[in-house]
C-alpha positions in Angstrom: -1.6 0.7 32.2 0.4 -2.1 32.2 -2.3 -5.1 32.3 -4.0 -2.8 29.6 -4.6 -3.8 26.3 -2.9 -1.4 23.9 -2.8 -0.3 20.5 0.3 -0.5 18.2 0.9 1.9 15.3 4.8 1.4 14.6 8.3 0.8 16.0 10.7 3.8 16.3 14.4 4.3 17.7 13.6 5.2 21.4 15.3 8.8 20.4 12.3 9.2 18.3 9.9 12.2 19.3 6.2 11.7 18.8 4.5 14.3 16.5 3.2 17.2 18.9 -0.8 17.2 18.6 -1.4 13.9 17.0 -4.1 11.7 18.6 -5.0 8.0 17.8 -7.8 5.9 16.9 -11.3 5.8 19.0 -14.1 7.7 20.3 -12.4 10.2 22.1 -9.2 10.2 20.0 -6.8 8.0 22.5 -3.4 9.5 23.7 -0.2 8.6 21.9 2.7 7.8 24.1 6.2 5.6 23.6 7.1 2.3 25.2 10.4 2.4 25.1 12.9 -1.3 25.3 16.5 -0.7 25.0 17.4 1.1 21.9 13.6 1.0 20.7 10.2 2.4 21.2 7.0 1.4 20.0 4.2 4.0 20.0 1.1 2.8 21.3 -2.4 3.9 22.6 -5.1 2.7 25.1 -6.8 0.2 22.9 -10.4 1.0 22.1 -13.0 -1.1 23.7 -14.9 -1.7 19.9 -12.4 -1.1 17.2 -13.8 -0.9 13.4 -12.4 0.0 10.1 -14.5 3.2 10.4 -12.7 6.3 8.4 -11.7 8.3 11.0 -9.7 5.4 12.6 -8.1 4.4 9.5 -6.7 8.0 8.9 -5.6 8.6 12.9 -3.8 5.3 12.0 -1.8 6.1 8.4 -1.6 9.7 9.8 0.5 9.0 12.8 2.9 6.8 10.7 3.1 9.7 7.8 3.9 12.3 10.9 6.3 9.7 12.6 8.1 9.1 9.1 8.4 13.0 8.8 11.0 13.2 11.9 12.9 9.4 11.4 12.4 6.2 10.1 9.4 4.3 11.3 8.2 0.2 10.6 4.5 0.7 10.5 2.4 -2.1 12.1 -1.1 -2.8 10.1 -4.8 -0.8 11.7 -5.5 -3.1 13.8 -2.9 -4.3 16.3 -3.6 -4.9 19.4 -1.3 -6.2 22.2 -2.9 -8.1 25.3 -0.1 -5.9 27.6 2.8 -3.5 27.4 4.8 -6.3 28.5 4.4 -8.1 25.6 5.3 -5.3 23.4 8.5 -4.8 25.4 9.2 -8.5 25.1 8.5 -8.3 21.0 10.8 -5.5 20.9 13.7 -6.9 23.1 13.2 -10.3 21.0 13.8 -9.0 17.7 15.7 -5.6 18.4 18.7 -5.7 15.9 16.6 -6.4 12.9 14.1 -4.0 13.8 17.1 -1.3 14.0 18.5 -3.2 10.2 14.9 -2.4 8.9 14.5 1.5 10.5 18.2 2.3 8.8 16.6 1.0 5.5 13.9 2.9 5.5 15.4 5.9 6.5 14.6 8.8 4.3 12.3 7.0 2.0 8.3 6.6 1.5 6.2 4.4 -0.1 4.5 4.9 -3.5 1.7 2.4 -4.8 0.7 1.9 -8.8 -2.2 0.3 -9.3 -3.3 -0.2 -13.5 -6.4 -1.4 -14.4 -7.8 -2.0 -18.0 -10.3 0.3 -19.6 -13.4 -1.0 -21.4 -13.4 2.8 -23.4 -10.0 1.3 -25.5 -12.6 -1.1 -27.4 -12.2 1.6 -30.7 -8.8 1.3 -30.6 -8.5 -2.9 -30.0 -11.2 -3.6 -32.6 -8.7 -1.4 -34.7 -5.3 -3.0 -33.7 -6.4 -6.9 -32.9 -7.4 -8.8 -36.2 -9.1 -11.7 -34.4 -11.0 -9.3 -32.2 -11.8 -7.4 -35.7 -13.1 -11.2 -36.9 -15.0 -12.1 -34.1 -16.8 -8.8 -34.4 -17.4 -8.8 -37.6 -18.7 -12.1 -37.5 -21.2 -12.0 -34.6 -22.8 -8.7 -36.2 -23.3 -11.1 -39.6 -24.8 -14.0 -37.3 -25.9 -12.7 -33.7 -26.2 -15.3 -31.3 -24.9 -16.4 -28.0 -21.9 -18.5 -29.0 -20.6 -15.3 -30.8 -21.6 -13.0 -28.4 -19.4 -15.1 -26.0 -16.4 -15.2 -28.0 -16.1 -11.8 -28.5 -16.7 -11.1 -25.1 -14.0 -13.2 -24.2 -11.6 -11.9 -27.2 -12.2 -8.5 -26.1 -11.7 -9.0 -22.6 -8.3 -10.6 -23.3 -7.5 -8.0 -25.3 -8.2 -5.0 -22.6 -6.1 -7.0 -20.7 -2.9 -7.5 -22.7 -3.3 -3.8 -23.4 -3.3 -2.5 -19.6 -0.5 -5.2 -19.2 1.5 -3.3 -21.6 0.6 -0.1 -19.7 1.6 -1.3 -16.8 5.3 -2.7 -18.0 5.7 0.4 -19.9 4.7 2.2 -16.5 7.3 0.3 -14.8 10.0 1.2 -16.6 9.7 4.5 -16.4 9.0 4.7 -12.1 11.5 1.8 -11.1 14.4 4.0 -11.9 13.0 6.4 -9.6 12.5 3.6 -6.8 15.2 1.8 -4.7 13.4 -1.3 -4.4 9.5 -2.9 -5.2 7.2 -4.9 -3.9 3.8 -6.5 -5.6 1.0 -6.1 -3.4 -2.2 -8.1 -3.3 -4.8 -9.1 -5.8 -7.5 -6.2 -6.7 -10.5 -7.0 -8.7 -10.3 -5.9 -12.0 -6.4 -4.6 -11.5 -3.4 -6.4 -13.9 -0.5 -4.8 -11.8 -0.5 -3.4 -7.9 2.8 -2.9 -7.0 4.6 -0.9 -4.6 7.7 1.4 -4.7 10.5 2.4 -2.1 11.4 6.2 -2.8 13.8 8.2 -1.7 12.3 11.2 0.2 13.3 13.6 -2.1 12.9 11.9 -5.0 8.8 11.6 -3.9 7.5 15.0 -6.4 9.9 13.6 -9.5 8.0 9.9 -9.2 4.8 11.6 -8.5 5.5 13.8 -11.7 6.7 10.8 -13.7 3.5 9.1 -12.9 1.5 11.7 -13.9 2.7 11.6 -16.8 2.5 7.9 -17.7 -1.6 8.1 -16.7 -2.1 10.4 -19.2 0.0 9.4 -22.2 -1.7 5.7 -21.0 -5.1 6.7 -20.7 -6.1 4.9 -23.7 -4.9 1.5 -23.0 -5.2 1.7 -19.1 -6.6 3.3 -15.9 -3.1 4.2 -13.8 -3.4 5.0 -10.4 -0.5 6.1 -8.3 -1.1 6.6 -4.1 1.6 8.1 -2.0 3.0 8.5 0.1 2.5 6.2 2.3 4.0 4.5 5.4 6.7 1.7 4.0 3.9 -1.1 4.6 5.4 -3.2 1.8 9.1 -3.3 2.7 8.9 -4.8 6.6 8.8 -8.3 7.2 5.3 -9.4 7.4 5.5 -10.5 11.0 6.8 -7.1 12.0 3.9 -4.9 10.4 1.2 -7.5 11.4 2.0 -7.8 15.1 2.5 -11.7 15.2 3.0 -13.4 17.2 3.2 -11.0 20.2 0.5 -8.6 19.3 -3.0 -9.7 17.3 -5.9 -8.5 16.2 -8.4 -6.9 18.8 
C-alpha cells in the first residue's frame, strides 16, 4: 500500500481506536485503517479510482469524524483529500506534530454547531407596518404604478428584510455564544446575512440545541434560523490542516 494513493478523513492521537464497523467512501465501501507517526495517526482509506460528491460519500466522510469524535478528539480533514502516498502523510504528520497535538487537546470534548439566518419575504406585513419609508414607497407606487416605483420599493423592502434578519441574527447570537467556547464565520451563502459556527462543549450540545430552538421560533417572523450540529470541528483547525495542503490534495 505504500505507493497507493490514499484517502484522508482526520488526524488522531495514535492511541485512538477506530469506530468498530465503520467503512469509508467508494463503491465497495473502502476499509478504514491508522497510519500511525510518532505520537499521531491519521486514518485513511484506499483512495477511490473516481471520487464525486455523491451522497453516500459525503456521509461515510462526516460520519467517520462524528464516530471518531465520539471516542477522542479528532482534526477533520475536508471530503476530498487525497494523499499521492502514505509516505507523505507520515511526513505531514511528523512535520507539524506538536500543533496538531495543541489543536486535538483543544478540541477535546467539544463539537461543532452551525447557525445559518436568512431573511423571510412572509415579514413584508409586519415591515410595511414598522418602516415608514417602506410604508411611503408603497403607498406611493399603488397611487402611480410604474417601473421606477416598482423598483424602489423593491429595493426598500429588500433592505428592510435584511436589517430585520440582521437583527435576528445578533439577537440569536447573544443568546448561543454564551453557550459556545469560541466562533467562527463561515462562508458566504446566497440569500444568508449570518453563517457562523460555534465550538460546544460536549455536554453542553442538547442546551445550545434547545436554546436555538427556541430563538427560531420566537424569530420566525423576522428571519429563517437554521441551526446544524453537530458536526466535526471543521471551523476551528487551521485551514491547511483540514484541507490537506500542501502534503495531501485534491484527487
Amino acid at each position: 500500500m505504500a505507493g497507493a494513493h490514499v484517502y484522508v478523513y482526520g488526524i488522531i492521537r495514535a492511541g485512538h481506536e477506530l469506530p468498530p464497523g465503520r467503512q469509508g467512501v467508494g463503491s465497495p465501501p473502502a476499509r478504514l485503517r491508522k497510519l500511525c507517526e510518532r505520537s499521531l495517526a491519521a486514518v485513511v482509506s484506499e483512495a477511490p479510482d473516481s471520487l464525486l460528491a455523491r451522497r453516500r460519500d459525503l456521509l461515510a466522510h462526516q460520519e467517520t469524524l462524528l464516530a471518531l469524535a465520539d471516542e477522542g478528539p479528532v482534526l477533520p480533514m475536508r471530503f476530498g483529500v487525497v494523499s499521492p502516498d502514505e509516505s507523505a502523510v507520515a511526513k505531514r504528520l511528523a512535520e507539524g506534530e506538536q500543533e496538531h497535538l495543541d489543536t486535538l487537546e483543544r478540541l477535546a470534548g467539544r463539537l461543532e454547531m452551525n447557525l445559518k439566518v436568512f431573511s423571510v419575504e412572509d415579514g413584508l406585513a409586519d415591515l410595511v407596518r414598522e418602516d415608514a419609508t417602506v410604508r411611503r414607497l408603497r403607498e406611493a407606487a399603488q397611487r402611480r404604478p410604474g417601473y421606477e416605483a416598482s423598483v424602489r420599493l423593491g429595493e426598500a423592502v429588500a433592505a428592510g428584510l435584511q436589517r430585520r434578519a440582521a437583527a435576528a441574527a445578533a439577537e440569536a447570537l447573544r443568546l448561543l455564544t454564551p453557550l459556545s467556547e469560541a466562533t467562527a464565520p463561515g462562508p458566504d451563502v446566497p440569500g444568508c446575512v449570518r453563517n457562523i459556527s460555534f465550538l460546544v462543549p460536549r455536554h453542553a450540545v442538547d442546551a445550545f440545541r434547545s436554546e436555538a430552538t427556541r430563538c427560531a421560533t420566537r424569530l420566525v417572523s423576522h428571519a429563517e434560523v437554521r441551526v446544524s450540529g453537530p458536526l466535526p470541528c471543521f471551523s476551528f483547525v487551521p485551514a491547511a490542516t483540514h484541507d490537506g495542503a500542501p502534503a495531501a490534495a485534491g484527487h
